[in-house]
Biopython code that builds the backbone (N, CA, C, O; Angstrom):
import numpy as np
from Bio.PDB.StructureBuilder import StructureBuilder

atoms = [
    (1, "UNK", "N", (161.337, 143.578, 81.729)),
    (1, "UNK", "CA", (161.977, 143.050, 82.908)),
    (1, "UNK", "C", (163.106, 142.123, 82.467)),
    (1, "UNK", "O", (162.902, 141.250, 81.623)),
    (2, "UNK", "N", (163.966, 142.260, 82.879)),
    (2, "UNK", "CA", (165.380, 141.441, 82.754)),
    (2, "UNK", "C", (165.357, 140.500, 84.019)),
    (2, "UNK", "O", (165.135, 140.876, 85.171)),
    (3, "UNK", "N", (165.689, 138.901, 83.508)),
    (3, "UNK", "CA", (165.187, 138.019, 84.437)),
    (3, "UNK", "C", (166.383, 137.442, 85.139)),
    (3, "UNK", "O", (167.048, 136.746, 84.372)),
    (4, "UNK", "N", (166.870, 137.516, 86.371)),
    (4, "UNK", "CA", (168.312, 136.754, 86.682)),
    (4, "UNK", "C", (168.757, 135.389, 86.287)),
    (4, "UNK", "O", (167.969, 134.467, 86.499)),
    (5, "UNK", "N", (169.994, 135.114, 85.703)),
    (5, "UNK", "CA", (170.085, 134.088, 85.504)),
    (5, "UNK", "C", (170.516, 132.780, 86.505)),
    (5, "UNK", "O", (170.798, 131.663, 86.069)),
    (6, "UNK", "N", (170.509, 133.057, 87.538)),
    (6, "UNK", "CA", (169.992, 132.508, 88.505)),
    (6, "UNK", "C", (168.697, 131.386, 89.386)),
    (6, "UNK", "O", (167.636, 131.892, 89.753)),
    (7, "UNK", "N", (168.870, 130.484, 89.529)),
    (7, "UNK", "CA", (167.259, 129.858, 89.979)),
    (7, "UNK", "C", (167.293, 129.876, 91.625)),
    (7, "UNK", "O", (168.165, 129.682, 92.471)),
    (8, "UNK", "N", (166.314, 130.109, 91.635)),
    (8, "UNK", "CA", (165.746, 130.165, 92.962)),
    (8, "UNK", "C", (164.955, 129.172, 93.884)),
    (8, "UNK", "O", (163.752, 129.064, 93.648)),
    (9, "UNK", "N", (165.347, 128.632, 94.633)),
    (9, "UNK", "CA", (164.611, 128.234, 96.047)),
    (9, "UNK", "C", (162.973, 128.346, 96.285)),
    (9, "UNK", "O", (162.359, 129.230, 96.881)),
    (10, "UNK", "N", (162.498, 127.231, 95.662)),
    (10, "UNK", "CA", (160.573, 127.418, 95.382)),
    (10, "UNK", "C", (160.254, 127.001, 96.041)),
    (10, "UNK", "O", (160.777, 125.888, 96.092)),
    (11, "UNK", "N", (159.279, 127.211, 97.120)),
    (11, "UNK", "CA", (158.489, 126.261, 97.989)),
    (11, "UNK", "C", (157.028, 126.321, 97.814)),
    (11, "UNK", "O", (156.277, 125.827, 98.655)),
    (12, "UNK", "N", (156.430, 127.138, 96.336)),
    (12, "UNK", "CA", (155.182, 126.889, 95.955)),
    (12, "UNK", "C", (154.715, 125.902, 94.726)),
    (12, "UNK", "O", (153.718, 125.217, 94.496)),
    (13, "UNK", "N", (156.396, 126.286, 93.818)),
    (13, "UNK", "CA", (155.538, 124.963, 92.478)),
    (13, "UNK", "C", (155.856, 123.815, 92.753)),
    (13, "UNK", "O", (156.817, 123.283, 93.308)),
    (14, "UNK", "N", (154.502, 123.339, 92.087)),
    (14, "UNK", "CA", (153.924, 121.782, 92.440)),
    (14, "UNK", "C", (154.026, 121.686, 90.813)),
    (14, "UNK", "O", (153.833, 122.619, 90.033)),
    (15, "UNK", "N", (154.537, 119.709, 90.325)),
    (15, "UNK", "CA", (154.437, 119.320, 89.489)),
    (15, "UNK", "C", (153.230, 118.387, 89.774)),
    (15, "UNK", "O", (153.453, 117.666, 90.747)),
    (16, "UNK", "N", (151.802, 118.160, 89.100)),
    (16, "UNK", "CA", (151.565, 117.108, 89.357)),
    (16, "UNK", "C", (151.020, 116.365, 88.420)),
    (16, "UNK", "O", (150.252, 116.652, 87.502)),
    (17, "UNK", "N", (151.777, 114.815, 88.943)),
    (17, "UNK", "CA", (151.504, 113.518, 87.275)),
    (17, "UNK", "C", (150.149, 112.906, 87.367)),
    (17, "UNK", "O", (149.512, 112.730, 88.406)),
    (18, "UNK", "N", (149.780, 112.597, 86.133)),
    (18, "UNK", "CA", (148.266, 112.057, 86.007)),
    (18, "UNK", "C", (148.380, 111.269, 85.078)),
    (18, "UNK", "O", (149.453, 111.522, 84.530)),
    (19, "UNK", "N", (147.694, 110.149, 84.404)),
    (19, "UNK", "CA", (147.538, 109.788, 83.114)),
    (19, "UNK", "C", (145.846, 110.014, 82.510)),
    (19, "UNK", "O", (144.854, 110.585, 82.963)),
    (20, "UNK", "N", (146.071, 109.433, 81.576)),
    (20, "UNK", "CA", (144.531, 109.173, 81.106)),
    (20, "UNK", "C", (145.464, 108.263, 80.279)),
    (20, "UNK", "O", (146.649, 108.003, 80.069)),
    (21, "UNK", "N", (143.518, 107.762, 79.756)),
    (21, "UNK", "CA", (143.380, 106.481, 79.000)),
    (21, "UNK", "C", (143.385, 106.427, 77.762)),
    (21, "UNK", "O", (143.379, 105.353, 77.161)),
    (22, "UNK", "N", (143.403, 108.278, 76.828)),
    (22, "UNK", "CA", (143.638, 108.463, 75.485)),
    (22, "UNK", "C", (144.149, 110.150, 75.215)),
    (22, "UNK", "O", (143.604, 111.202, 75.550)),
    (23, "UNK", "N", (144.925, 109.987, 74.761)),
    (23, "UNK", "CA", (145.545, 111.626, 74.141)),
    (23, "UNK", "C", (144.062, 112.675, 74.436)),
    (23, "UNK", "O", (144.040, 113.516, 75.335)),
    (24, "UNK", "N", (143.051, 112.451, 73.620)),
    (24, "UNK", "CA", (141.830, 112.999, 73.694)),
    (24, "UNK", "C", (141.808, 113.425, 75.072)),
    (24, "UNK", "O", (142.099, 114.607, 75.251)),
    (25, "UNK", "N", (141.476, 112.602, 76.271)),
    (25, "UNK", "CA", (141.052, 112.359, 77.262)),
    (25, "UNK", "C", (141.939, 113.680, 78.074)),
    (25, "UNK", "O", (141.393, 114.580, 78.712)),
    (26, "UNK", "N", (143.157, 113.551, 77.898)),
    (26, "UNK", "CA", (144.312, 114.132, 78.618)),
    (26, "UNK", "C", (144.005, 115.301, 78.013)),
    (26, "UNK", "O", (143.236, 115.890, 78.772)),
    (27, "UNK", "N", (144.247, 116.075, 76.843)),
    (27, "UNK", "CA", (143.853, 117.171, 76.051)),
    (27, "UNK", "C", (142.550, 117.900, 77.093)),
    (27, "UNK", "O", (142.610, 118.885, 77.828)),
    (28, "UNK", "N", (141.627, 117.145, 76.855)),
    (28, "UNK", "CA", (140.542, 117.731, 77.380)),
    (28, "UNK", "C", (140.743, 118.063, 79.092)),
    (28, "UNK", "O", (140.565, 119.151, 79.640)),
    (29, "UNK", "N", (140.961, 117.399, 79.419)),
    (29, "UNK", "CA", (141.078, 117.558, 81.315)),
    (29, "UNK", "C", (142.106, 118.373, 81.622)),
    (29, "UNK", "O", (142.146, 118.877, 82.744)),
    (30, "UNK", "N", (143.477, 118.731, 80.315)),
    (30, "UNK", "CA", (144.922, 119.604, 80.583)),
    (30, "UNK", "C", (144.075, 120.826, 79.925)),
    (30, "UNK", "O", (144.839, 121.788, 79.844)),
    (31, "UNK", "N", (143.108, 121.073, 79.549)),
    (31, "UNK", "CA", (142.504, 121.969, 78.726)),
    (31, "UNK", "C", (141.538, 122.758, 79.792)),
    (31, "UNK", "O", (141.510, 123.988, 79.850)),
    (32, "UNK", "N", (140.880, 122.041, 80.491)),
    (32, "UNK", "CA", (139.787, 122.295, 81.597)),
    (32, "UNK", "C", (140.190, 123.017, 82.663)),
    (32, "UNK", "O", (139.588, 124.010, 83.071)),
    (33, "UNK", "N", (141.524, 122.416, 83.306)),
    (33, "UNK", "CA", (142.496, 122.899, 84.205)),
    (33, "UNK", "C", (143.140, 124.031, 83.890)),
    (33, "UNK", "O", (143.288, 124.902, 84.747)),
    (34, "UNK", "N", (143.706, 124.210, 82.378)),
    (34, "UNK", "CA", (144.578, 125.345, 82.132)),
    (34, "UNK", "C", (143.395, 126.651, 82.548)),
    (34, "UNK", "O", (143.583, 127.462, 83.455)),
    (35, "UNK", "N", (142.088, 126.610, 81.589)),
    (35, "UNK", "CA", (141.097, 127.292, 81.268)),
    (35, "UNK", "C", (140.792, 127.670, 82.845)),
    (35, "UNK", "O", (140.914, 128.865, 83.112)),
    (36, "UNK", "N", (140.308, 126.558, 84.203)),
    (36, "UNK", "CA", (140.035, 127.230, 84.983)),
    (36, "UNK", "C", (140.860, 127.798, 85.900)),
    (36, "UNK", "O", (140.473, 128.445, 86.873)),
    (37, "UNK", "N", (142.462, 127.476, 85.492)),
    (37, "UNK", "CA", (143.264, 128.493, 86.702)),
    (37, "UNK", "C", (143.896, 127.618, 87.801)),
    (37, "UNK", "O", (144.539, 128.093, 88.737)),
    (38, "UNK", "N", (143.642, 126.157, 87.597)),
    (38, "UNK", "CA", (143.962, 125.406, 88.324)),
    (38, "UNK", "C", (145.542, 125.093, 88.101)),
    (38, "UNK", "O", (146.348, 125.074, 89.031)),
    (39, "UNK", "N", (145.897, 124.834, 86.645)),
    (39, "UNK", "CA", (147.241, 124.811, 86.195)),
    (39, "UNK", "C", (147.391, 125.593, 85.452)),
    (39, "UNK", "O", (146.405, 125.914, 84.789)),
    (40, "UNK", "N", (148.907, 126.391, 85.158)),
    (40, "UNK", "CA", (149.551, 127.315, 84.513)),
    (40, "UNK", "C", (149.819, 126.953, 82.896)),
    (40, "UNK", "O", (149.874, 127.722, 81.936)),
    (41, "UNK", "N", (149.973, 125.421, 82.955)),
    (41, "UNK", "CA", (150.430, 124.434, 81.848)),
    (41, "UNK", "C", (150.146, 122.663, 82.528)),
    (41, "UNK", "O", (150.340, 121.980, 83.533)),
    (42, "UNK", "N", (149.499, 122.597, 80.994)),
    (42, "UNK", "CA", (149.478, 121.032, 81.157)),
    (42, "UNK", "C", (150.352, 120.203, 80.399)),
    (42, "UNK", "O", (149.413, 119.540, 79.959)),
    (43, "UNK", "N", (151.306, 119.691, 79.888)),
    (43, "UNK", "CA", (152.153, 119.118, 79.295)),
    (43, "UNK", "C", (151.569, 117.586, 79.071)),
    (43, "UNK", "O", (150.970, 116.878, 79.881)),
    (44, "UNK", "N", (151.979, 117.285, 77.564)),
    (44, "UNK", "CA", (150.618, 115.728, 77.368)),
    (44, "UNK", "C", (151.737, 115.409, 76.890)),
    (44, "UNK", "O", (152.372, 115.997, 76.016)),
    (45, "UNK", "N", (152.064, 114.243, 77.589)),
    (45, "UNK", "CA", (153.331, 112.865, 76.667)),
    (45, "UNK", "C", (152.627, 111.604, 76.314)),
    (45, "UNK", "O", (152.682, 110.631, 77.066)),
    (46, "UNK", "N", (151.919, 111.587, 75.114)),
    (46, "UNK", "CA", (151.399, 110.341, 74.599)),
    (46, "UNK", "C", (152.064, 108.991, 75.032)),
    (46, "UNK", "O", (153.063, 108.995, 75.751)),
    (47, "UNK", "N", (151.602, 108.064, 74.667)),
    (47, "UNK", "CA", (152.456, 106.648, 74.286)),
    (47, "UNK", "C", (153.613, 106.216, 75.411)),
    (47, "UNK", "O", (154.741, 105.735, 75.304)),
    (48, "UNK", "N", (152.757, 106.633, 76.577)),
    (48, "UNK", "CA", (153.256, 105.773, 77.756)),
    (48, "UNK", "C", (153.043, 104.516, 78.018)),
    (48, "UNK", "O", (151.937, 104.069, 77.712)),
    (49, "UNK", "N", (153.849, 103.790, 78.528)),
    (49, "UNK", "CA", (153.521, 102.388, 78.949)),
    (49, "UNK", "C", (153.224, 102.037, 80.345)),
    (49, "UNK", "O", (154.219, 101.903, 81.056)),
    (50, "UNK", "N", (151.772, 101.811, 81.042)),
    (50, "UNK", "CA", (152.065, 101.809, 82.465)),
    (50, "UNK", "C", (151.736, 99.708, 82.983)),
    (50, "UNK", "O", (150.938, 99.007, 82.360)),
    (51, "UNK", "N", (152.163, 99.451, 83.586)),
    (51, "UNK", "CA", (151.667, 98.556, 84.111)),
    (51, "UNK", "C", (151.831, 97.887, 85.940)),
    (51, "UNK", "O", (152.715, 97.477, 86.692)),
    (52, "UNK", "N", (150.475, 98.111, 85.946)),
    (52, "UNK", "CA", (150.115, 98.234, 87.377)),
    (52, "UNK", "C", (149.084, 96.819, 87.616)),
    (52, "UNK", "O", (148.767, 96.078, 86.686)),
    (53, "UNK", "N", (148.675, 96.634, 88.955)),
    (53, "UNK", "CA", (148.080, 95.622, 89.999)),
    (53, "UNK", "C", (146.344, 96.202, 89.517)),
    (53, "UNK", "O", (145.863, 97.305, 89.776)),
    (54, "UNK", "N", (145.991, 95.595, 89.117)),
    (54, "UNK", "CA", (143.700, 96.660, 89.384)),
    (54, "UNK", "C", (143.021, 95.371, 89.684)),
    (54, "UNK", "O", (142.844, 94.487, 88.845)),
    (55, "UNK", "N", (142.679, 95.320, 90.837)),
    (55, "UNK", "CA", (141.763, 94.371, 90.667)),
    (55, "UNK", "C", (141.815, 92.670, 90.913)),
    (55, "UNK", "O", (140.799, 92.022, 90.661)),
    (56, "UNK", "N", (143.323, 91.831, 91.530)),
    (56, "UNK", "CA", (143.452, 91.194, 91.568)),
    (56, "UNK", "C", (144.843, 90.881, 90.308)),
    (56, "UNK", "O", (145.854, 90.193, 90.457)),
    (57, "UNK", "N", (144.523, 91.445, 89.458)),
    (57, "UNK", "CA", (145.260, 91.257, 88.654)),
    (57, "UNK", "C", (146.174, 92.150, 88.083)),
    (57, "UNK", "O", (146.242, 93.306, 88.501)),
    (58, "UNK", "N", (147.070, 91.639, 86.936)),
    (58, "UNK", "CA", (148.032, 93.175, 86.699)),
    (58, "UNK", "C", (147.838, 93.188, 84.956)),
    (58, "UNK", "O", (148.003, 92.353, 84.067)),
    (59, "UNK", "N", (147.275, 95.018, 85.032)),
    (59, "UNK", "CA", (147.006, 95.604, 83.243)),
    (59, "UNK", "C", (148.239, 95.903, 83.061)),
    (59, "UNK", "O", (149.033, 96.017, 83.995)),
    (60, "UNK", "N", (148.498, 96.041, 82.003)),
    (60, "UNK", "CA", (149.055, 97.007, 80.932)),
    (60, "UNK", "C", (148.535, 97.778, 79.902)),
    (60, "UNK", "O", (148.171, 97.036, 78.991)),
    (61, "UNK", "N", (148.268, 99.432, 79.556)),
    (61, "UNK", "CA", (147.957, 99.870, 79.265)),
    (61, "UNK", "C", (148.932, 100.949, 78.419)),
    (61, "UNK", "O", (150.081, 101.080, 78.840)),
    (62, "UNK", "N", (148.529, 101.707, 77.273)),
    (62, "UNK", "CA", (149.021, 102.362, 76.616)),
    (62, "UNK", "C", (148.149, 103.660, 77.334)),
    (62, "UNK", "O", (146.947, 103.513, 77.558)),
    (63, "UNK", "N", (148.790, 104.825, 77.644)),
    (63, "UNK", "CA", (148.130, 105.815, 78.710)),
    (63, "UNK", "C", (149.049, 107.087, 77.746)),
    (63, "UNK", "O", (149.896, 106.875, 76.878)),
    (64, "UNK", "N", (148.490, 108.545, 78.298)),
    (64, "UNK", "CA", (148.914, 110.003, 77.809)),
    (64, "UNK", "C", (148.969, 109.965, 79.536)),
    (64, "UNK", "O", (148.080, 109.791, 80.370)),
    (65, "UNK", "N", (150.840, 110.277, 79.689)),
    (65, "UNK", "CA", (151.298, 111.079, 81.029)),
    (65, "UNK", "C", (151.123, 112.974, 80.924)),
    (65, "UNK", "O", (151.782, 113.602, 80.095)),
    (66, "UNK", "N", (149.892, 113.853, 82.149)),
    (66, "UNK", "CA", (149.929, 115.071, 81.721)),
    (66, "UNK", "C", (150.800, 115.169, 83.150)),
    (66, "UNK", "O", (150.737, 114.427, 84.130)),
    (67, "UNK", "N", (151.434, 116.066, 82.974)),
    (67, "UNK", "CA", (152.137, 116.922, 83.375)),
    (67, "UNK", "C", (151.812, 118.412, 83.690)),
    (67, "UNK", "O", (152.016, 119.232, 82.794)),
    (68, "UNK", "N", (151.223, 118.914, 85.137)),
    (68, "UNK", "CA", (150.530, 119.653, 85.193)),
    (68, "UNK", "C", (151.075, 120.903, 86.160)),
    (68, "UNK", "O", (151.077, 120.632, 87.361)),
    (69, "UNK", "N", (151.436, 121.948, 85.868)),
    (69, "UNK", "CA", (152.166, 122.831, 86.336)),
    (69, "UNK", "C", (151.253, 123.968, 87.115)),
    (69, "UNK", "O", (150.512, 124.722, 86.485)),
    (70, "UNK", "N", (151.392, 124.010, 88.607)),
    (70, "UNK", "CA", (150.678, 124.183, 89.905)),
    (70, "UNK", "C", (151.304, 125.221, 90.658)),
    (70, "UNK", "O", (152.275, 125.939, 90.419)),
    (71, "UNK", "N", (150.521, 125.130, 91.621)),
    (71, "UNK", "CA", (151.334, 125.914, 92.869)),
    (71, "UNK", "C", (150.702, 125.261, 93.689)),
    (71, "UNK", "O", (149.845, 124.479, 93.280)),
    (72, "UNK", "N", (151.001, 125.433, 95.323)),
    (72, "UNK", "CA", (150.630, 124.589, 96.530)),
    (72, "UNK", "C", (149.075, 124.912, 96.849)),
    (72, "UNK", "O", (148.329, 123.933, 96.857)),
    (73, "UNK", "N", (148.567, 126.050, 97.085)),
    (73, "UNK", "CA", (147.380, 126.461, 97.174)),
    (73, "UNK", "C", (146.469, 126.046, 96.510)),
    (73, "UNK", "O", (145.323, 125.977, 96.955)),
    (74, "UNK", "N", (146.899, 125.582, 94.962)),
    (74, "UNK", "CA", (145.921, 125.200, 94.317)),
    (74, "UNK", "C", (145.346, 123.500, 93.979)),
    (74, "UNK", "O", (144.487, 122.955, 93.286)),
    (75, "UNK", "N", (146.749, 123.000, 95.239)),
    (75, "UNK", "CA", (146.529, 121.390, 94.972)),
    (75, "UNK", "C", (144.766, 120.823, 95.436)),
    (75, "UNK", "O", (144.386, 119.733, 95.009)),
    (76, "UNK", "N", (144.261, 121.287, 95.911)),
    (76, "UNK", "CA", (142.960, 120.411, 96.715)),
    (76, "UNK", "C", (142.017, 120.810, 96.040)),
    (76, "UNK", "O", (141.124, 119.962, 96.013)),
    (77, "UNK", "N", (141.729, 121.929, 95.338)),
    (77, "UNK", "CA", (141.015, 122.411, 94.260)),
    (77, "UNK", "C", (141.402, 121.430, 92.804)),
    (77, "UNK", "O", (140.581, 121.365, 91.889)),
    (78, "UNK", "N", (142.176, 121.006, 92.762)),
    (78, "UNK", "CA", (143.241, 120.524, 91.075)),
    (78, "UNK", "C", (142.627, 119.296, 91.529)),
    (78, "UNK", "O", (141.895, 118.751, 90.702)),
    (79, "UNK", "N", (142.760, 118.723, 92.682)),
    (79, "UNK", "CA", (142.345, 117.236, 92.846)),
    (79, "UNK", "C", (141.123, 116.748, 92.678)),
    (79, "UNK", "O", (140.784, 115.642, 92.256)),
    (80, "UNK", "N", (140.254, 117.970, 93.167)),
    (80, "UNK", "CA", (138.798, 117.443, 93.610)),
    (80, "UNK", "C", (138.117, 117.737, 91.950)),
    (80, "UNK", "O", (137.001, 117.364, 91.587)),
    (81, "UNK", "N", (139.327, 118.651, 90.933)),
    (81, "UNK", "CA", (138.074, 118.996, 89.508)),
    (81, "UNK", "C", (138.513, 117.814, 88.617)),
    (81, "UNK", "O", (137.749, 117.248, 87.835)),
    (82, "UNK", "N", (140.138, 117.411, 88.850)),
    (82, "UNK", "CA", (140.539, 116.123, 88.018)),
    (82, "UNK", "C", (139.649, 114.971, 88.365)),
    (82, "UNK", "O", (139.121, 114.346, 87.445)),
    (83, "UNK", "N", (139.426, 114.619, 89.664)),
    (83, "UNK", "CA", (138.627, 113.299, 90.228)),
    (83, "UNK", "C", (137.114, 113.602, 89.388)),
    (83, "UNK", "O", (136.754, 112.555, 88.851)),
    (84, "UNK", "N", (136.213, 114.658, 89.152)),
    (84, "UNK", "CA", (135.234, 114.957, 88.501)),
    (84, "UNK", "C", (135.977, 114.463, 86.927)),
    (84, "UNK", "O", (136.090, 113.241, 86.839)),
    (85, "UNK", "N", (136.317, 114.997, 86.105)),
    (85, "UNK", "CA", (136.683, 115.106, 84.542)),
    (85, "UNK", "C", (137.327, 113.724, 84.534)),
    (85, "UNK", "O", (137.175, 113.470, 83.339)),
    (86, "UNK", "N", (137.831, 112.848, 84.950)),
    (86, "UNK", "CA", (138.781, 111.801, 84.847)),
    (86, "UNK", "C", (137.911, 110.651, 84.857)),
    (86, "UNK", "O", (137.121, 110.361, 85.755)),
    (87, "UNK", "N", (138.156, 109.907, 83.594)),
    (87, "UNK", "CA", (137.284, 108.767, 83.627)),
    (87, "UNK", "C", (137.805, 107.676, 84.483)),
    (87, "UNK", "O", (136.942, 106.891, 84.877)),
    (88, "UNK", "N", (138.774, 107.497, 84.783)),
    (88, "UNK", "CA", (139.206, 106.092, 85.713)),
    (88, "UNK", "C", (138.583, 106.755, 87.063)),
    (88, "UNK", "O", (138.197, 107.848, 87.478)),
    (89, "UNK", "N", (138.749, 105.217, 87.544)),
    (89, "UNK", "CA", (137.556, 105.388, 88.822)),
    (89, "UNK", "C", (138.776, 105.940, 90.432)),
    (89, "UNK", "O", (138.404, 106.368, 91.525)),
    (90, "UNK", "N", (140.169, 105.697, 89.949)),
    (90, "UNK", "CA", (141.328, 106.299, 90.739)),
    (90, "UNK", "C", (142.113, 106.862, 89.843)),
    (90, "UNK", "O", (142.993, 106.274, 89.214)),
    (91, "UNK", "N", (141.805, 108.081, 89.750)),
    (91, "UNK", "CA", (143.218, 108.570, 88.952)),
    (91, "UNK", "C", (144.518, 108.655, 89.572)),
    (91, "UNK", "O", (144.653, 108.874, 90.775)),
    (92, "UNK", "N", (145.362, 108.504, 88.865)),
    (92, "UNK", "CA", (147.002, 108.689, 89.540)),
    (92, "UNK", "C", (146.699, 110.383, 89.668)),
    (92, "UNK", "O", (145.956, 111.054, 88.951)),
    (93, "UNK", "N", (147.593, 110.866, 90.911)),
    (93, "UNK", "CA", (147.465, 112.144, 91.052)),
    (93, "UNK", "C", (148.934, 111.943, 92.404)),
    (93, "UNK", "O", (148.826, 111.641, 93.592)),
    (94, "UNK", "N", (150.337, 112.291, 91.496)),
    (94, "UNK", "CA", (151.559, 112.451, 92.113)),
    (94, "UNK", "C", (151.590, 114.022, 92.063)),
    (94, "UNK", "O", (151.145, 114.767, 91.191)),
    (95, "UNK", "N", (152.153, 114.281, 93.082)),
    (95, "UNK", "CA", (152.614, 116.016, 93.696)),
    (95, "UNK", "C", (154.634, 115.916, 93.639)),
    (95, "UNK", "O", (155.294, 115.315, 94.487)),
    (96, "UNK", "N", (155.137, 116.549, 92.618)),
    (96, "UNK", "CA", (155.996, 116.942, 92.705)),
    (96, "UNK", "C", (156.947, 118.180, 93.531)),
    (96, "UNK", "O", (157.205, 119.131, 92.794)),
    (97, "UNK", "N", (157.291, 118.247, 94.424)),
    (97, "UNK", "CA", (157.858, 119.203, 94.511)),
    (97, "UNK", "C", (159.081, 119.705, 93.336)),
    (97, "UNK", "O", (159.756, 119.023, 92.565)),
    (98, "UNK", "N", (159.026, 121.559, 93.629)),
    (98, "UNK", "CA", (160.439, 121.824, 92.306)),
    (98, "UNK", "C", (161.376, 122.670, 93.345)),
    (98, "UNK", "O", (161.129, 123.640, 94.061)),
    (99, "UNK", "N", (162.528, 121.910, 93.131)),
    (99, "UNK", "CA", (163.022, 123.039, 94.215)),
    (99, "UNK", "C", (163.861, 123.879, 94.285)),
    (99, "UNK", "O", (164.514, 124.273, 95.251)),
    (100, "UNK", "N", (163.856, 124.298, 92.809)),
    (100, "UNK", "CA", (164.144, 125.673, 92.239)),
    (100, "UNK", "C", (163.568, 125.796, 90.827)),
    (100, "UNK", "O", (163.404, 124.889, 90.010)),
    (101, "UNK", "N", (163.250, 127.303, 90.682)),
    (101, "UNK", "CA", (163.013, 127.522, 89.220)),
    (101, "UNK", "C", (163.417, 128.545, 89.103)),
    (101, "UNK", "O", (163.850, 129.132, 90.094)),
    (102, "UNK", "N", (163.425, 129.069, 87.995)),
    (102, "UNK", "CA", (163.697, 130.454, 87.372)),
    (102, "UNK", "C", (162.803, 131.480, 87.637)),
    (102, "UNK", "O", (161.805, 131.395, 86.920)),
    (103, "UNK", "N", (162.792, 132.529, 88.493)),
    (103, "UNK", "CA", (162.249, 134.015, 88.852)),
    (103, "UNK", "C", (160.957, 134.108, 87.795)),
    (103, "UNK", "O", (159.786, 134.213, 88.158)),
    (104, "UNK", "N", (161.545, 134.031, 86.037)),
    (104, "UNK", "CA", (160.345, 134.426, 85.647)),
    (104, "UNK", "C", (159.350, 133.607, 85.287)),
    (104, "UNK", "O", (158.199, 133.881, 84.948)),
    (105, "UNK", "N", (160.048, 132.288, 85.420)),
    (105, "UNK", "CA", (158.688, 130.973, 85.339)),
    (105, "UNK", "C", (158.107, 131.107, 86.204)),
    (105, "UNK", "O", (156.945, 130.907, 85.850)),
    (106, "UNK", "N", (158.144, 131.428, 87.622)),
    (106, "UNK", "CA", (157.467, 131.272, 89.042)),
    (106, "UNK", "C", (156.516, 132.723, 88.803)),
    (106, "UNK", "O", (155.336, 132.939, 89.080)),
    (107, "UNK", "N", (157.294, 133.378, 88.332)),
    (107, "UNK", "CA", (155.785, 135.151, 88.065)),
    (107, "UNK", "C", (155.210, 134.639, 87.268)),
    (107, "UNK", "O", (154.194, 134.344, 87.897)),
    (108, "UNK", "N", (155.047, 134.232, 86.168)),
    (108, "UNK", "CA", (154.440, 133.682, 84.864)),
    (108, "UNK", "C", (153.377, 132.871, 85.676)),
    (108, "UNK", "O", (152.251, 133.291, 85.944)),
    (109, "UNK", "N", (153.841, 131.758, 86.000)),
    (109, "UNK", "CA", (153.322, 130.781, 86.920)),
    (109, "UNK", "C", (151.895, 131.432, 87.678)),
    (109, "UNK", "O", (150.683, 131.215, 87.644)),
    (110, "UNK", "N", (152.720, 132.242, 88.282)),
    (110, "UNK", "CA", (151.980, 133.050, 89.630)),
    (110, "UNK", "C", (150.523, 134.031, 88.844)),
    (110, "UNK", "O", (149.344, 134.124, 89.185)),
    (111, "UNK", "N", (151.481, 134.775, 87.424)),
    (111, "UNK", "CA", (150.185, 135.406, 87.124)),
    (111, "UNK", "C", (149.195, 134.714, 86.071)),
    (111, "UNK", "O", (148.120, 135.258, 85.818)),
    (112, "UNK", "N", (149.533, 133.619, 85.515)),
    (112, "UNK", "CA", (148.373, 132.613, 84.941)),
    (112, "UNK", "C", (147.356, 131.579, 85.892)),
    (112, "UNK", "O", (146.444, 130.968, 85.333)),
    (113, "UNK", "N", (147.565, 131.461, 87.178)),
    (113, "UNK", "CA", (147.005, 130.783, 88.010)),
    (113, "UNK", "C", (145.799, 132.432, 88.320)),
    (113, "UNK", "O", (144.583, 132.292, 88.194)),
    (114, "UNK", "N", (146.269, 133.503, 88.616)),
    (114, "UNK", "CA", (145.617, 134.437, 88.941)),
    (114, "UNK", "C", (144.515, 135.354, 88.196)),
    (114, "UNK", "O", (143.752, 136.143, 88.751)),
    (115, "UNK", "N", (144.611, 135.044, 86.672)),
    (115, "UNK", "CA", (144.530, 135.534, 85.876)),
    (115, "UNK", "C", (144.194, 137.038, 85.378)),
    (115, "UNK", "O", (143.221, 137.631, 84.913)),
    (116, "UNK", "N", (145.681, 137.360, 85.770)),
    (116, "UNK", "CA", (146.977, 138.194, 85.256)),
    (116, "UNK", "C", (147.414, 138.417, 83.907)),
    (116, "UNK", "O", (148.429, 139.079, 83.689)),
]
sb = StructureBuilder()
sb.init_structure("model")
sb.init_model(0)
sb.init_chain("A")
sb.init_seg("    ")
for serial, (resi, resn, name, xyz) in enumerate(atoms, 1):
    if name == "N":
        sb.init_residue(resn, " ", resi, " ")
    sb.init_atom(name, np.array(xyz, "f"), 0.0, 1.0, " ", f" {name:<3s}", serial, name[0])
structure = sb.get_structure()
């Protein structure tokens, strides 16, 4: 298949951001997700810096940002297996919209969620 070089107008992929609390941690839960079909790709960026409000007070933490490559259908399923596998007691869980991609990332996409 010859792919247009062209991008297209998506209204199904979903990016969505998460951290964890160690490379390990992220590995395993971007691993769980890929394996059950929930994401296409998990993308792990170590050696983030987050600092946020918990509790009265404000952490700073050294965190792994995953990066988790979706479609819309599969967001409420992705949420409810990350909230299981995720050791923090709120995980961050941002929904990206993309609002274009390339023809053959979105089939790719389409047939690794399906398993295709």
């Amino acid at each position: 298949m010859v792919e247009s070089n062209s991008l297209h107008s998506n209204p199904e992929v979903r990016i969505v951001l998460t951290t964890a609390g160690s490379r390990e941690e992220a590995e395993r839960i971007g691993r769980t997700l890929v394996e059950e079909r929930l994401a296409g790709c998990a993308t792990l960026l170590p050696g983030v810096e987050s600092i946020y409000h918990w509790r009265g007070g404000i952490e700073t933490d050294s965190e792994t940002l995953l990066l988790l490559k979706t479609e819309v259908d599969q967001l409420d399923a992705l949420y409810a297996r990350l909230k299981a596998l995720h050791s923090y007691e709120t995980p961050e869980f941002l929904v990206l919209s993309v609002e274009a991609a390339s023809q053959g990332y979105r089939e790719w996409l389409k047939a690794s969620l399906a398993g295709v």
